[in-house]
N, C-alpha and C positions, 0 to 999 in steps of 0.2 A: 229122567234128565233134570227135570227140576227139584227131584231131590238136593242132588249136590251143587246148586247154586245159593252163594251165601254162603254154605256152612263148611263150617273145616272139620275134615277127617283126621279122627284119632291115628296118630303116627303106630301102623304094626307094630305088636311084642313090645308095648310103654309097658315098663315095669317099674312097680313103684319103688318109690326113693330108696326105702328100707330094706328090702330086698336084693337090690344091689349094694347095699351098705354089708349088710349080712346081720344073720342073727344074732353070731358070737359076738361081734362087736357091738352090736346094741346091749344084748348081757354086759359085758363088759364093761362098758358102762353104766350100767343101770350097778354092776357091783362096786365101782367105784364109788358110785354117788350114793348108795347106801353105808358104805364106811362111816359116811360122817354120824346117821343118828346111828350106828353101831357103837361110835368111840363114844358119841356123848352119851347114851345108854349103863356103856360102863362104865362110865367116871362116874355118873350120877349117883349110883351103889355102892362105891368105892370109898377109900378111907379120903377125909379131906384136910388140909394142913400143908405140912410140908412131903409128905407122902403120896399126894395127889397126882393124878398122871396113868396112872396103871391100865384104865380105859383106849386112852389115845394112842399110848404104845402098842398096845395087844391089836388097835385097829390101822393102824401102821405098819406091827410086823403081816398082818394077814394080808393088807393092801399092798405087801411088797411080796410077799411070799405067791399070792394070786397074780401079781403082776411078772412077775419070773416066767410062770409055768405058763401063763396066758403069752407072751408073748417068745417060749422053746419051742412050746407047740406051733405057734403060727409058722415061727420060722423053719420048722423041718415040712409044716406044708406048704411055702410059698416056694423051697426047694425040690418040694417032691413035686409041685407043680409045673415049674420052670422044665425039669427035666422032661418032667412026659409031655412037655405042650398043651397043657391045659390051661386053662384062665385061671391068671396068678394076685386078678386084682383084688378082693377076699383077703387073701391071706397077707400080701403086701399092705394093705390099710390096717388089719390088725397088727403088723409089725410097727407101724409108726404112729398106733393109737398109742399107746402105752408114753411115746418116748413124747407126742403132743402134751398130753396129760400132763405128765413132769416138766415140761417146759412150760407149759400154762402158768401150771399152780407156783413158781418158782417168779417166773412175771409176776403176778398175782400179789404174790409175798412180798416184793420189790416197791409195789405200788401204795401196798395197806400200810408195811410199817415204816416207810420214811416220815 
C-alpha cells in the first residue's frame, strides 16, 4: 500500500512516440533529408559554369520520383485499411507527410527569398 503513494503509475501499452509515428515515415524522412547532401554531393563533382545544376536536379527528380511511389503505396494501404477495419492511422500520416513537406518547403521558400 505504500508503494503507490506519491508516485504515478505508468499509463498501460504507453508506446513510444515513434512507433506510433511508424517506421516508414520516419525513413521517409530521414530520405528526404538526405536529398539535400545527395544533391550537393553531385553538384560538387559536376561541371561548373553555366552548366551547373545537374546535382540538384537528379536529387529533385529522385525526391519526386520516391515521393510519388511513397505516397501510392500508403494510399492503397490506408484504403485497404479503411476497408477491413483496421487502424488506418499509419498509413493516413504517411499520405499527408509528403503533401506537409511540400507545403513546408514552399513556406520555407516564401520566407528566404523575399
Amino acid at each position: 500500500m505504500s508503494e503507490t503513494i506519491g508516485q504515478a503509475s505508468p499509463p498501460p501499452n504507453k508506446v513510444a512516440w515513434w512507433r506510433r509515428f511508424g517506421r516508414r515515415n520516419i525513413a521517409y524522412i530521414a530520405f528526404v533529408i538526405l536529398l539535400v547532401p545527395f544533391g550537393i554531393a553531385l553538384e560538387a563533382g559536376g561541371p561548373q559554369g553555366p552548366d551547373r545544376g545537374g546535382g540538384v536536379a537528379a536529387a529533385l527528380i529522385l525526391g519526386g520520383i520516391g515521393t510519388a511511389a511513397f505516397f501510392l503505396v500508403n494510399a492503397i494501404l490506408l484504403i485497404v485499411a479503411l476497408v477491413k477495419n483496421r487502424p488506418a492511422a499509419k498509413p493516413a500520416i504517411a499520405c499527408g507527410l509528403p503533401i506537409a513537406i511540400v507545403l513546408g518547403m514552399l513556406m520555407l521558400e516564401e520566407l528566404t527569398v523575399s
